[in-house]
Backbone bond lengths (Angstrom), bond angles and torsions (degrees), N, CA, C in turn:
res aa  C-N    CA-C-N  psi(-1)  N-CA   C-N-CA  omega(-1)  CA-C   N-CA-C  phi
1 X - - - 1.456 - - 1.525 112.37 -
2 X 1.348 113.96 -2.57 1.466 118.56 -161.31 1.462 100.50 -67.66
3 X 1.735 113.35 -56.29 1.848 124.30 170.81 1.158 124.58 -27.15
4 X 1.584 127.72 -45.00 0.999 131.58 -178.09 1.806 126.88 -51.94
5 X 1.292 84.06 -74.03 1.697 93.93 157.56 1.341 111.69 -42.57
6 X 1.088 151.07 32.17 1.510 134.96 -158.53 1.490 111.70 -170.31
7 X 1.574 98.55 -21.58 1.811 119.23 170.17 1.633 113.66 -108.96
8 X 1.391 113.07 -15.20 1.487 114.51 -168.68 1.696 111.74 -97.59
9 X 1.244 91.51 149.67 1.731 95.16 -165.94 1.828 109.19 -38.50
10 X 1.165 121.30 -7.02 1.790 110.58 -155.71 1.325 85.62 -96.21
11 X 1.458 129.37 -23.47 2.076 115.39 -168.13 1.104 109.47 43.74
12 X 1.432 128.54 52.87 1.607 145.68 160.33 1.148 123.02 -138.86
13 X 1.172 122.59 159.33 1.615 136.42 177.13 1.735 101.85 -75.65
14 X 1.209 120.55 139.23 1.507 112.49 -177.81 1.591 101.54 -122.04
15 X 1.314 99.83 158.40 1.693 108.33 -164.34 1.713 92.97 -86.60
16 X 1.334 126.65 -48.34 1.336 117.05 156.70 1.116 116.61 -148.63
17 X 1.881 122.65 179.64 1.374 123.74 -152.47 1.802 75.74 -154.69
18 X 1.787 72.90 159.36 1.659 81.42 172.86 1.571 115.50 -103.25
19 X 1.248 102.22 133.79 1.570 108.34 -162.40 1.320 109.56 -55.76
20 X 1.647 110.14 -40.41 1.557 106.23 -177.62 1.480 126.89 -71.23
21 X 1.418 127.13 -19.57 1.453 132.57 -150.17 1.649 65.66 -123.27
22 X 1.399 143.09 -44.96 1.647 124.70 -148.44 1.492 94.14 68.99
23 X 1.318 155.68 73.40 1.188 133.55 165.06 1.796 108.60 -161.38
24 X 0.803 118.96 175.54 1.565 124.68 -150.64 1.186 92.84 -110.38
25 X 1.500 132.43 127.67 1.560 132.81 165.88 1.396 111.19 -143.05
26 X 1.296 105.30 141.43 1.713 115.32 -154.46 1.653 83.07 -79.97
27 X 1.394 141.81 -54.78 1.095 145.23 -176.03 1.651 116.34 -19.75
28 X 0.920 122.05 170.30 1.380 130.14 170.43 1.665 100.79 -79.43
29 X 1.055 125.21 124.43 1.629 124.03 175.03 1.717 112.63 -128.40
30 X 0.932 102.06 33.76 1.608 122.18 174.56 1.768 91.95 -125.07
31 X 1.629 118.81 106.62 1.319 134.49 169.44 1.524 114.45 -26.54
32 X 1.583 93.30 -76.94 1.460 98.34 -176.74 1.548 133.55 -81.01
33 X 1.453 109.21 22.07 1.474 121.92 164.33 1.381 109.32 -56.20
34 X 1.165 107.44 143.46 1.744 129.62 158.94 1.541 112.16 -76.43
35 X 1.339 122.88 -5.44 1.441 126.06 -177.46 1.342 96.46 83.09
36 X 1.259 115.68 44.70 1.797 131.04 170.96 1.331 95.88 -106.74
37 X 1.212 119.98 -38.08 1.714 119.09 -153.93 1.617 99.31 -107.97
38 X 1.782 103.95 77.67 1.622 108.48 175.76 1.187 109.61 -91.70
39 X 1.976 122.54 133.55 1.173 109.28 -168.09 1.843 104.51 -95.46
40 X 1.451 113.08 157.13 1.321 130.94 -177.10 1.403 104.96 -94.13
41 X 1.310 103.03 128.89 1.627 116.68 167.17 1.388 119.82 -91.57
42 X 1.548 118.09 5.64 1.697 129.08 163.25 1.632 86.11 -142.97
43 X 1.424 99.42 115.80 1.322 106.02 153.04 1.511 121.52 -143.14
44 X 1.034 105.41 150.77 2.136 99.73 -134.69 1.809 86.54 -93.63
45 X 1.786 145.94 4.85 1.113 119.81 -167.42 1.455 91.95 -95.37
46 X 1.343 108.08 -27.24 1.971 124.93 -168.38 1.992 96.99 -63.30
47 X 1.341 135.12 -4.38 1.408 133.21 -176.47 1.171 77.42 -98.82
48 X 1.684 158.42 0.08 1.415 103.08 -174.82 1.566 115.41 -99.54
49 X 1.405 106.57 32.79 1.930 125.47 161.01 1.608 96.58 -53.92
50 X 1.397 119.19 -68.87 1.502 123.70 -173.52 1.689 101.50 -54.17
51 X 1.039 131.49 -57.24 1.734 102.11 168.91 1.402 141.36 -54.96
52 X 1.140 97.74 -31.09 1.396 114.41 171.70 2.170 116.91 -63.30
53 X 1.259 84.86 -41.64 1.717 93.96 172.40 1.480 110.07 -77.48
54 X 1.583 121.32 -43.50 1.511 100.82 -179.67 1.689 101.32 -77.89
55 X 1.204 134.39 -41.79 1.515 123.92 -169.89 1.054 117.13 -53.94
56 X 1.815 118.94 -56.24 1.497 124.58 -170.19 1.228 121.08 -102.76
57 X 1.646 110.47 -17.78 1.634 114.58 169.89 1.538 121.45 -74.85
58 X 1.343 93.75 -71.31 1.262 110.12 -178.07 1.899 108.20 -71.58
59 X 1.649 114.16 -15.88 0.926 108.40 -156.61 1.725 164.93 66.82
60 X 1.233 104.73 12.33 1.349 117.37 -161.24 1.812 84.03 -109.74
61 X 1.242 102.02 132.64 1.418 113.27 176.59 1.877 103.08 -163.74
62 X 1.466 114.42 172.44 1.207 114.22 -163.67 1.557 86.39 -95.57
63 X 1.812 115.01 156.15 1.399 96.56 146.31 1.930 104.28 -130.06
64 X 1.543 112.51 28.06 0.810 98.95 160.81 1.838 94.17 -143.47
65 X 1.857 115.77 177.92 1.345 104.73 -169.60 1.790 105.31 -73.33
66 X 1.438 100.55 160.06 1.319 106.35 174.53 1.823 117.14 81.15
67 X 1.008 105.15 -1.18 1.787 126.79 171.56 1.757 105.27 70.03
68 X 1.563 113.34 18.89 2.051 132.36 159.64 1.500 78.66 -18.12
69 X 1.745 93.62 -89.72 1.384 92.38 -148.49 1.739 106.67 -101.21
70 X 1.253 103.35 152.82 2.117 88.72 -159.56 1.890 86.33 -141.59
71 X 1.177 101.34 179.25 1.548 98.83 -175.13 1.455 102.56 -157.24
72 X 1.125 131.96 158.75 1.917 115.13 -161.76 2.202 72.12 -152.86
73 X 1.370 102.44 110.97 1.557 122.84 159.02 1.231 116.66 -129.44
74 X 1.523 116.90 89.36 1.558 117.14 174.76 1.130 108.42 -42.36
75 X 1.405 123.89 149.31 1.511 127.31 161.49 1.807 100.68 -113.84
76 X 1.657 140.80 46.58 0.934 132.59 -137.93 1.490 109.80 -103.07
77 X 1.408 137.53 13.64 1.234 133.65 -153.92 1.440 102.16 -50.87
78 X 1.296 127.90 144.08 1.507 108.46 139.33 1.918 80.36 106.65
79 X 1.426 119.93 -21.21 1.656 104.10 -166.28 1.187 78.23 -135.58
80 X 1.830 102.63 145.12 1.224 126.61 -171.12 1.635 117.27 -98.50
81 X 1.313 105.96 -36.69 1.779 114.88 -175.25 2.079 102.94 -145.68
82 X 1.280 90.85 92.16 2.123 90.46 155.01 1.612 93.79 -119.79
83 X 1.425 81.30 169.23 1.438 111.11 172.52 1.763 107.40 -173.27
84 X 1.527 114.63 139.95 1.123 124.61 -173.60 1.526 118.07 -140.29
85 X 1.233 124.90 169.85 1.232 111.29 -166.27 1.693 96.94 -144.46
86 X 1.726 116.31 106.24 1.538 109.58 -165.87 1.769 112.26 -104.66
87 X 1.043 109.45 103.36 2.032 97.95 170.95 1.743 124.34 -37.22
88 X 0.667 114.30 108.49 1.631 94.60 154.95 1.653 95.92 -134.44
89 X 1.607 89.33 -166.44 1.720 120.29 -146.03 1.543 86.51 -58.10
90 X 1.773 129.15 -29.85 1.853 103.84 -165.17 1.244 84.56 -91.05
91 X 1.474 149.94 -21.88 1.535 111.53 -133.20 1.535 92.18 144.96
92 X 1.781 134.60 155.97 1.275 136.54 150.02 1.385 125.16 -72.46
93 X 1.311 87.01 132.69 1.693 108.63 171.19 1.361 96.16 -86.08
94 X 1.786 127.49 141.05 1.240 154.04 -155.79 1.527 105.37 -147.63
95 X 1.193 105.06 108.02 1.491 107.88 -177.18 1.540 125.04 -146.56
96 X 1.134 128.87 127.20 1.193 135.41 -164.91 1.621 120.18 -130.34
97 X 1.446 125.92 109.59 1.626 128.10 160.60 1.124 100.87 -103.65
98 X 1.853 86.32 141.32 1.789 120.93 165.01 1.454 92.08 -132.44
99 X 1.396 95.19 149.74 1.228 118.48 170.59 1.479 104.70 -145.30
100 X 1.367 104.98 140.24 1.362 127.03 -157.20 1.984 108.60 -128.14
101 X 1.331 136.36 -175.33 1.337 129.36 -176.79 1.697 94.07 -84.31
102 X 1.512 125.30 -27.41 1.303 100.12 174.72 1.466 119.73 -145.52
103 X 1.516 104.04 32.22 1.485 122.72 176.77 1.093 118.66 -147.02
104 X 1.729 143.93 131.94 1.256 160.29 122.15 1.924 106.24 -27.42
105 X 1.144 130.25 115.81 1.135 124.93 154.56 1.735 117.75 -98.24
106 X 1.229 135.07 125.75 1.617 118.83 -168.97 1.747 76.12 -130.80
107 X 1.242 101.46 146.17 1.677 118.80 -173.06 1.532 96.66 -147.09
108 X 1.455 112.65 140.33 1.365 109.26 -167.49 1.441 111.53 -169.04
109 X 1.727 108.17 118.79 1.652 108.45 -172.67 1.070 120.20 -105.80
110 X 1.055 162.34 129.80 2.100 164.97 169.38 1.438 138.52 -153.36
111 X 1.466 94.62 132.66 1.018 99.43 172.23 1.549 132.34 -19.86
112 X 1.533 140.12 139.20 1.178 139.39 -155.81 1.746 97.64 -62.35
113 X 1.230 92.37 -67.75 1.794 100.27 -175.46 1.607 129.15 -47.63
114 X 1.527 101.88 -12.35 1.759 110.86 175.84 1.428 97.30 -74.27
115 X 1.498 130.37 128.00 1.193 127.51 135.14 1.389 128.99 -77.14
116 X 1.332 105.06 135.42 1.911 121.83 -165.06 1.262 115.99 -99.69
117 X 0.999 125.74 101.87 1.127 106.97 148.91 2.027 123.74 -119.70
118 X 1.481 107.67 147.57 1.275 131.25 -157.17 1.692 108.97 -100.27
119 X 1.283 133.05 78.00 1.498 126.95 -179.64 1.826 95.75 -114.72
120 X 1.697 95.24 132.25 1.484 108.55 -176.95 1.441 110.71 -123.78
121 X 1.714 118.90 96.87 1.321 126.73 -143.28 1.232 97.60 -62.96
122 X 1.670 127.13 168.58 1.535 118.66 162.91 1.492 120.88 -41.85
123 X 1.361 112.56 -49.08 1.590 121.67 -168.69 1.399 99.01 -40.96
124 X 1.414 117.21 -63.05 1.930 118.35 -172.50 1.260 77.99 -58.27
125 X 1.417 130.30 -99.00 1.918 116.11 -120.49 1.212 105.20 -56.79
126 X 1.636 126.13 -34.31 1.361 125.73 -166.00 1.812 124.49 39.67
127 X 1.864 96.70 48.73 1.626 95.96 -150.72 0.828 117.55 94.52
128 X 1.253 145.13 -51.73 2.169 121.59 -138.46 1.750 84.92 -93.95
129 X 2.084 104.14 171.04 0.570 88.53 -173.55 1.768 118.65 -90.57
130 X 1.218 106.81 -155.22 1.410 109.21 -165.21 1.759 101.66 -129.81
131 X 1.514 103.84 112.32 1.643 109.98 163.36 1.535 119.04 -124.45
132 X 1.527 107.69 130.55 1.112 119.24 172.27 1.735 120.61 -121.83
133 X 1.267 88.02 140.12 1.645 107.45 -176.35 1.357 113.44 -110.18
């Protein structure tokens, strides 16, 4: 259901959809509503897909406050090329995986004051080798 929101004229995350049509209706689509239960075509809990992809996909997450110290662990099986680009408080972190039939590429830009560190669990390398830039 994630596509939808993402192909349909609103370019928002929706609080709900109707399972049968897949489609977004401002109406109440819960039967037994009183016309209490209006659905939202921006509803801010349905964005937390985009954290979930830079933290655990792409991997880049803080492990100390203010993103000091930050750590970038693809979790990428199954995906061949992301790359994302995250703000924090110094400056953007710039980061990019490829994976290839017998190489991991991890590419990675930051601010001076972020400390990096780079761990690429077994699941990604699965073997191949491992280059970082």
């Amino acid at each position: 259901c994630w596509d939808n929101p993402a192909y349909d004229e609103t370019d928002t995350y929706w609080e709900m959809f109707d399972i049968d049509s897949k489609t977004f209706s401002p109406r109440p689509i819960v039967k037994e509503s009183r016309g209490d239960c209006i659905n939202s075509a921006s509803h801010g809990w349905s964005g937390w897909i985009a954290y979930i992809i830079q933290a655990y996909i792409l991997g880049v997450r803080p492990i100390s406050p203010g993103f000091e110290e930050t750590i970038i662990q693809p979790k990428i099986k199954g995906i061949n090329d992301i790359s994302g680009e995250i703000p924090t408080p110094h400056g953007t972190i710039r980061c990019s995986v490829k994976v290839t039939k017998d190489t991991v590429y991890v590419s990675a830009t930051h601010p001076k004051v972020i400390k990096l560190t780079i761990d690429i669990p077994d699941e990604t390398h699965e073997g191949r080798n491992i280059v970082v830039d």
